[in-house]
C-alpha positions as CSV (number, residue, x, y, z in Angstrom):
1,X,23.3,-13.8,65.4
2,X,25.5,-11.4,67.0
3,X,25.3,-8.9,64.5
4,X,21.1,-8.9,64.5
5,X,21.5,-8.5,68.5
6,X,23.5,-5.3,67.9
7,X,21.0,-4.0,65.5
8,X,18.5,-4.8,67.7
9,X,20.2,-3.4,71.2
10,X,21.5,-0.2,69.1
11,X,17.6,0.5,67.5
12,X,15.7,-0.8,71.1
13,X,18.6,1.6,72.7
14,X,17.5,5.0,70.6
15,X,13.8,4.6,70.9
16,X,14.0,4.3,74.6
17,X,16.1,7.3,74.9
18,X,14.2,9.1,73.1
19,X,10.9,7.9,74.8
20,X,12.1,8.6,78.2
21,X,14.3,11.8,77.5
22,X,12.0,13.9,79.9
23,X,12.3,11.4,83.0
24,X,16.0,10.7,82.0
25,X,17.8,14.1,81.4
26,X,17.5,17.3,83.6
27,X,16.3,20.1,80.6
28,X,15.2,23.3,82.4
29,X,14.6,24.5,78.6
30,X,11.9,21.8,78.1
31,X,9.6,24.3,79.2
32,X,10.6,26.8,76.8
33,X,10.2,24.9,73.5
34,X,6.5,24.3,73.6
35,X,5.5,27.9,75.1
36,X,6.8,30.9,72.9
37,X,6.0,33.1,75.8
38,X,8.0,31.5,78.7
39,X,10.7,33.6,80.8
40,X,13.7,32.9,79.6
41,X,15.6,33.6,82.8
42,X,15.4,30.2,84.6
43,X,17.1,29.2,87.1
44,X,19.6,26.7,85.8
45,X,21.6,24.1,88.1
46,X,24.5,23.8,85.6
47,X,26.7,20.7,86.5
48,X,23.1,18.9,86.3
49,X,22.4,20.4,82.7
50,X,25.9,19.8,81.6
51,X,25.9,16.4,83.0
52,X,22.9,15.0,81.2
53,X,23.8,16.8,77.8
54,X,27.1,14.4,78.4
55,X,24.9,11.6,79.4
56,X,22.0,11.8,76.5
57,X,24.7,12.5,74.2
58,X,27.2,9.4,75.0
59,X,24.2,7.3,75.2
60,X,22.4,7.9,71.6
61,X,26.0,7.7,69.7
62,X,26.7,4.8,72.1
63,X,23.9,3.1,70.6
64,X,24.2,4.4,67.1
65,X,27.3,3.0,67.3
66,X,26.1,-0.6,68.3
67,X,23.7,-0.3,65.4
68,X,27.0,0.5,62.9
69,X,28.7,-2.4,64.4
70,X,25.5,-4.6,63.9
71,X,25.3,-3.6,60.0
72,X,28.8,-3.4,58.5
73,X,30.8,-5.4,61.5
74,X,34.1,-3.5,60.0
75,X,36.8,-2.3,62.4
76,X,37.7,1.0,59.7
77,X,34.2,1.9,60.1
78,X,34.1,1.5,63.4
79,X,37.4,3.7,64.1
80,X,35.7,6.2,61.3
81,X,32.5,6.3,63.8
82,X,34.0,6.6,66.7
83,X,36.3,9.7,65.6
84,X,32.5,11.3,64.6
85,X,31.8,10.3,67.8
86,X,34.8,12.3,69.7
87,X,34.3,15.1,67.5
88,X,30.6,15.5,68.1
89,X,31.9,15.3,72.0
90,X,35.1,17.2,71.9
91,X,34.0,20.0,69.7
92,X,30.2,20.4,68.9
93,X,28.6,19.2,72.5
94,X,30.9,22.2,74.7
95,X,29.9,24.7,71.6
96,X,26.3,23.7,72.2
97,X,26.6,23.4,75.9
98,X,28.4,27.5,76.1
99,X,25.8,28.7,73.7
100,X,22.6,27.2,75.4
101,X,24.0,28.5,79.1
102,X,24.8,31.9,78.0
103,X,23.4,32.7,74.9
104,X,20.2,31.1,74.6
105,X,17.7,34.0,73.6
106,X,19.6,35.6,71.3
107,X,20.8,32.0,69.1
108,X,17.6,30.4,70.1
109,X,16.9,29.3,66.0
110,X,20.3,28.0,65.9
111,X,20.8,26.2,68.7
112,X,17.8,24.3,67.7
113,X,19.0,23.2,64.9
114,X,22.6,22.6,66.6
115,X,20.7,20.5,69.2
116,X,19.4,17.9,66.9
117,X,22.6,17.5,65.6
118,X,24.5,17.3,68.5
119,X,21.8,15.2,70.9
120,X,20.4,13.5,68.4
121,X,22.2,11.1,66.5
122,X,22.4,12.3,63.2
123,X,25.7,12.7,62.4
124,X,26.1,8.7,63.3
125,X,23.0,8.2,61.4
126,X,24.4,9.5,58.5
127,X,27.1,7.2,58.5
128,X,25.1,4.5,57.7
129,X,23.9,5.4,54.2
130,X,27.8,6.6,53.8
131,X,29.1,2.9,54.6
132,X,26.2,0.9,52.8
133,X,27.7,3.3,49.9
134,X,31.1,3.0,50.5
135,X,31.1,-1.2,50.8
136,X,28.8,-1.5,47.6
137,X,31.3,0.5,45.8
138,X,34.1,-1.6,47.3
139,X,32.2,-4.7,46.0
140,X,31.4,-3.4,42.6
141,X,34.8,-2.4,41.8
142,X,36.1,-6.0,43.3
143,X,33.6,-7.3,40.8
144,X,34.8,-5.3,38.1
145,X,38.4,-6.5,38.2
């Protein structure tokens, strides 16, 4: 019962996210994405930006990681997740956040791609497939023996 709740929260969790990014997160680059010939000198309230970034980010792995918990309910995956997680925040979210602030027009293609793997999920998302492997595997070789 528990388990299908954290499923549930972790998959109810992304979608609203994701629904509501624009009235959620402060993203004075929003206006950028859609219009190829927007100024790209905007006027940028940084502890805002870098706040949300934080925010949107903690909150989609936060709920990735309920959605883990909800499938496999082990503690080593869990500890595994959650060292994606502080590596995604420790490491990849300040390298997106320096490169988006003061280096947007020239790495523009790649911090496009670095932004849907940093504020998106993904990496946690790819865990999943990676543990339903690793615990069939587990079970096949207990089987085995």
């Amino acid at each position: 019962m528990y388990n299908r709740l954290a499923v549930f929260g972790g998959i109810v969790g992304l979608i609203l996210v994701y629904v509501f990014q624009l009235q959620l997160f402060y993203d004075p680059f929003q206006v950028i994405i859609p219009n190829n010939v927007a100024d790209l000198n905007l006027e940028i309230n940084t502890s805002a930006y870098i706040l949300s970034k934080v925010l949107r980010y903690i909150l989609n792995d936060g709920f990735a990681l309920l959605l883990i918990w909800g499938l496999f309910g082990n503690k080593r995956y869990m500890r595994f997740a959650m060292l994606v997680f502080l590596l995604g925040l420790v490491v990849l979210l300040p390298l997106y956040l320096v490169l988006t602030l003061h280096y947007y027009a020239s790495a523009y293609a790649f911090l496009n791609h670095l932004h849907r793997l940093v504020l998106n999920p993904v990496l946690m998302m790819l865990l999943i497939p990676a543990f339903y492997y690793q615990r069939r595997s587990t079970n096949n070789l207990v089987e085995h023996k």
